[in-house]
C-alpha positions in Angstrom: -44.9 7.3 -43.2 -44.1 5.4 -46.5 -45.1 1.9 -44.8 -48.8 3.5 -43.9 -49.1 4.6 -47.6 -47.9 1.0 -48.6 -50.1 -0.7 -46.4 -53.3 1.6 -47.5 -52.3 1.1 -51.7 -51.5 -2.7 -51.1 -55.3 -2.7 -48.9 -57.1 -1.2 -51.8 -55.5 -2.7 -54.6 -56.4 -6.3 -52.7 -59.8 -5.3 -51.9 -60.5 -4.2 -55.6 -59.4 -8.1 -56.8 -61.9 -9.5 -54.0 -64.7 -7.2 -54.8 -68.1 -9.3 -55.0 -69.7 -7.4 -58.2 -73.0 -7.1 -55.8 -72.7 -4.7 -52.9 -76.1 -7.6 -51.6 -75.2 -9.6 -48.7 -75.1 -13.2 -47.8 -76.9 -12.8 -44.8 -80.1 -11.6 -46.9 -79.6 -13.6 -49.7 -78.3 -17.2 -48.3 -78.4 -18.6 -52.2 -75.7 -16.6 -53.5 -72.4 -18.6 -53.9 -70.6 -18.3 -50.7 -66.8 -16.4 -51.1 -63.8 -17.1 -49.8 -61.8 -13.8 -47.9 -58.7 -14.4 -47.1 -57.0 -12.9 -44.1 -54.8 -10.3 -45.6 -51.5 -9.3 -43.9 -48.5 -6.8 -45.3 -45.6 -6.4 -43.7 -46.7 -8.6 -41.0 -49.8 -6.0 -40.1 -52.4 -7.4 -39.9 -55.4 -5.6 -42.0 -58.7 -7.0 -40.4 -60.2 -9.7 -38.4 -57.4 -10.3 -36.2 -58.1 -10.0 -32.3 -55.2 -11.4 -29.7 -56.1 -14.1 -27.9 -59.4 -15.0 -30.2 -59.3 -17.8 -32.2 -63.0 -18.5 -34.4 -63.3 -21.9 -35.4 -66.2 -23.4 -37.8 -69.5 -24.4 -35.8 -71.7 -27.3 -36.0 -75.4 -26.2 -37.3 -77.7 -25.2 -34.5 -81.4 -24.1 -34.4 -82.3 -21.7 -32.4 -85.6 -21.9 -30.2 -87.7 -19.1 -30.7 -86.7 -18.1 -27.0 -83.6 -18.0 -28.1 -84.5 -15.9 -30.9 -86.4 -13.3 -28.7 -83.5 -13.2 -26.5 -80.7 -12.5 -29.1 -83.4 -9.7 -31.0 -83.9 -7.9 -27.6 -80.0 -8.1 -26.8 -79.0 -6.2 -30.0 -82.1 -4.2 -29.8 -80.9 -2.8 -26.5 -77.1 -1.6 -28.0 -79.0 0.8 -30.6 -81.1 2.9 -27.8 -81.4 5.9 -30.1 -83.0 3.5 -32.6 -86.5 4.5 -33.8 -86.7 1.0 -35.4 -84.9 -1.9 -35.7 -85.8 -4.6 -38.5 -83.6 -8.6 -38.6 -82.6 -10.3 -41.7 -82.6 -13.9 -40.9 -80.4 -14.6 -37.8 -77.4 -17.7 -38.3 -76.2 -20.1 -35.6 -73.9 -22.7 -35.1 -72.4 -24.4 -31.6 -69.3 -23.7 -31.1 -66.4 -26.4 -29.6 -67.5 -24.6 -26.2 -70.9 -25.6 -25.8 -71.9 -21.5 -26.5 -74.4 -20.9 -29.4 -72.6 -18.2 -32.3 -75.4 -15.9 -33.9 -74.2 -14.0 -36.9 -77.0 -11.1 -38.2 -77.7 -8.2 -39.8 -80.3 -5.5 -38.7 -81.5 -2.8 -40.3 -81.6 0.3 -37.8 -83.8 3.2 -38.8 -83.4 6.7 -37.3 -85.6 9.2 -36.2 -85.5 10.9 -39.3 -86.7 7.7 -41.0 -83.0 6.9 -42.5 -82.4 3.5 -42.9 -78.3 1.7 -41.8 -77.7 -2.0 -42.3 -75.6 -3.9 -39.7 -74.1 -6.7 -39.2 -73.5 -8.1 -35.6 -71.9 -11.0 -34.3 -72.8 -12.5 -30.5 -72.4 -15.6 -28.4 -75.3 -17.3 -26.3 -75.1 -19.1 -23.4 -77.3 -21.7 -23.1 -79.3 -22.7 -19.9 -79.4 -26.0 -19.2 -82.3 -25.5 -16.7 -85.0 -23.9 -16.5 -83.4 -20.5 -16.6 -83.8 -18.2 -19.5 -80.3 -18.1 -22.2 -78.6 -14.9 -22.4 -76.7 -13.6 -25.3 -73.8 -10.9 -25.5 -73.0 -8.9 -28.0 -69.3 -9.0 -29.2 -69.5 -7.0 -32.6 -71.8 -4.7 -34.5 -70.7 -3.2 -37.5 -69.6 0.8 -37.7 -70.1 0.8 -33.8 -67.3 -1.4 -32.2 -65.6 -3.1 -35.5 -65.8 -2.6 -39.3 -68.3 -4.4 -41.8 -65.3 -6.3 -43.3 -64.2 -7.4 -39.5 -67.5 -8.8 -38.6 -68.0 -11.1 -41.6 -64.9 -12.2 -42.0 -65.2 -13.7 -38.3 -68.6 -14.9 -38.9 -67.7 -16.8 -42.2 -64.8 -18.2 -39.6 -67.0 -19.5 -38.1 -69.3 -20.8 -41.1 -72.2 -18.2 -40.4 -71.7 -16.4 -43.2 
C-alpha cells in the first residue's frame, strides 16, 4: 500500500515539473517549441508508454496521398459509432523502418448532445504496392484504449508529435 502511494506522489510531483504552461496541443499548433517527456519509471514501474514487445522508433517524413488520407479519417471515424460528429486537426506521418506508414492525430468527437472531446489517436497504414486500396488500423485513441499522456509520448517516439 505505501509503494502505490509513493508511486502516485512521485507521478504528480514529476508531472507538475513537466507541465507545459498551455493545456494547447502540438498537434493543432505545429509552431510551438516541441518538449521533450521523458519516460518516467519509480521503483522499476513503469508509469506510461511502456508496452512489451513494442519498441517505437523515429520515422522518416512521409506524405500522405489524399487516399491515404480518406482512408485513415474513415478508419478512426468508424471506432467512435456513437459519434454525432467527428472533426481532424491536421493528421502526421512518417515511414517507419518497416515499410508501414505511422499517423499520429487528434479528432474532435462531438456528441449528440453537441458536447465537444478532443482525442488523440495513433495508427499504422499499410501501404499497397498495387493497385489495391491501403488500409490503416487503429492501435490507440486517447480515453478509449490508452491515456492522453500514453498516446503522445509514443507519437513524439516516433517524431509525430
Amino acid at each position: 500500500m505505501a509503494r502505490r502511494h509513493m508511486i502516485v506522489l512521485a507521478s504528480c510531483g514529476a508531472l507538475a515539473g513537466c507541465s507545459f504552461g498551455s493545456p494547447m496541443s502540438n498537434f493543432a499548433f505545429p509552431q510551438m517549441p516541441r518538449v521533450s517527456i521523458p519516460d518516467i519509471h519509480l521503483m522499476g514501474v513503469p508509469l506510461y508508454g511502456e508496452k512489451p514487445g513494442v519498441k517505437l522508433t523515429p520515422t522518416t517524413p512521409y506524405q500522405l496521398s489524399a487516399t491515404e488520407s480518406d482512408v485513415v479519417r474513415l478508419a478512426v471515424t468508424r471506432s467512435f459509432p456513437a459519434a454525432a460528429g467527428i472533426s481532424f486537426y491536421p493528421l502526421r506521418s512518417g515511414l517507419t523502418a518497416e515499410g508501414t506508414v505511422a499517423v499520429c492525430g487528434m479528432v474532435a468527437e462531438r456528441n449528440r448532445d453537441g458536447a465537444t472531446d478532443d482525442r488523440l489517436f495513433r495508427g499504422e497504414l499499410a501501404r499497397q504496392p498495387g493497385p489495391g486500396d491501403p488500409t490503416f488500423v487503429v492501435r490507440q485513441i486517447s480515453g478509449a484504449n490508452a491515456a492522453t499522456i500514453a498516446v503522445y509520448g509514443d507519437c513524439q517516439k516516433q517524431g509525430l508529435a
